[in-house]
C-alpha positions in Angstrom: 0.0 0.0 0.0 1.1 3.3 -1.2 1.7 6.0 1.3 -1.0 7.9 -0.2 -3.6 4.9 0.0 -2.7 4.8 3.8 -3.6 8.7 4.0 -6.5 8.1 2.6 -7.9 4.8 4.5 -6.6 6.7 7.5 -9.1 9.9 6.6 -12.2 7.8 6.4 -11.3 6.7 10.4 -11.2 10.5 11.2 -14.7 11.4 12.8 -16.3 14.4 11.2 -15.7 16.5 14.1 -12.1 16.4 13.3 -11.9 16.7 10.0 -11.4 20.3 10.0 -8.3 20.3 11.4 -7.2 17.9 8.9 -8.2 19.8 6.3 -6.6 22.9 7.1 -3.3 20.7 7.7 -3.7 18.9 4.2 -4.2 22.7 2.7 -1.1 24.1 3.7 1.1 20.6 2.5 -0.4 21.2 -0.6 1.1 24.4 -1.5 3.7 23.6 -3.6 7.4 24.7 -2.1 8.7 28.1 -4.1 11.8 29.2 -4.2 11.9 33.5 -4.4 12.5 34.6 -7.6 15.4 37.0 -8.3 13.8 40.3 -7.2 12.8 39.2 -3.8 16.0 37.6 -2.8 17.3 40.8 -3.4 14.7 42.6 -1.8 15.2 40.3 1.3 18.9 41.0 1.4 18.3 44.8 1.3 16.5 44.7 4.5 19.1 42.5 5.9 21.7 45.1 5.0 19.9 47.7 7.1 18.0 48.8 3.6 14.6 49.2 2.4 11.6 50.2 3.7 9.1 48.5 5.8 6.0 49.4 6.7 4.2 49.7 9.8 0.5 49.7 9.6 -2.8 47.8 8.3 -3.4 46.2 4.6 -5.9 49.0 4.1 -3.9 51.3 5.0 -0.7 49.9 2.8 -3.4 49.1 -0.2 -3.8 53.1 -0.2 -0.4 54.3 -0.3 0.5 51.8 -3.0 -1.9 53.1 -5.0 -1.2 56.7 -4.5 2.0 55.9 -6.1 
């Protein structure tokens, strides 16, 4: 039996009152591992070298100013 087959057999033991948990751990394996492109590694290594900018405050708040610019 694959491991997959196992997961699965294993999620029909799971009683419903779990299976939200489960879910939201089976959502987040499921994103695919990225690795940063170019422009954010060396946006990264900016702020690491005391550069850049970071911003203190809500999304609504960030949203605006971005699209002032």
């Amino acid at each position: 039996m694959s491991s997959r087959e196992l997961a699965k057999n294993l999620i029909d033991q799971i009683p419903e009152s779990k299976m939200y948990y489960i879910i939201a751990y089976l959502q987040g394996a499921a994103v695919p591992d990225e690795t940063p492109n170019a422009e954010t590694l060396e946006a990264m290594q900016e702020l690491e070298n005391g550069g850049g900018e970071i911003f203190d405050g809500s999304a609504h708040d960030f949203l605006k100013m971005m699209l002032e610019d």
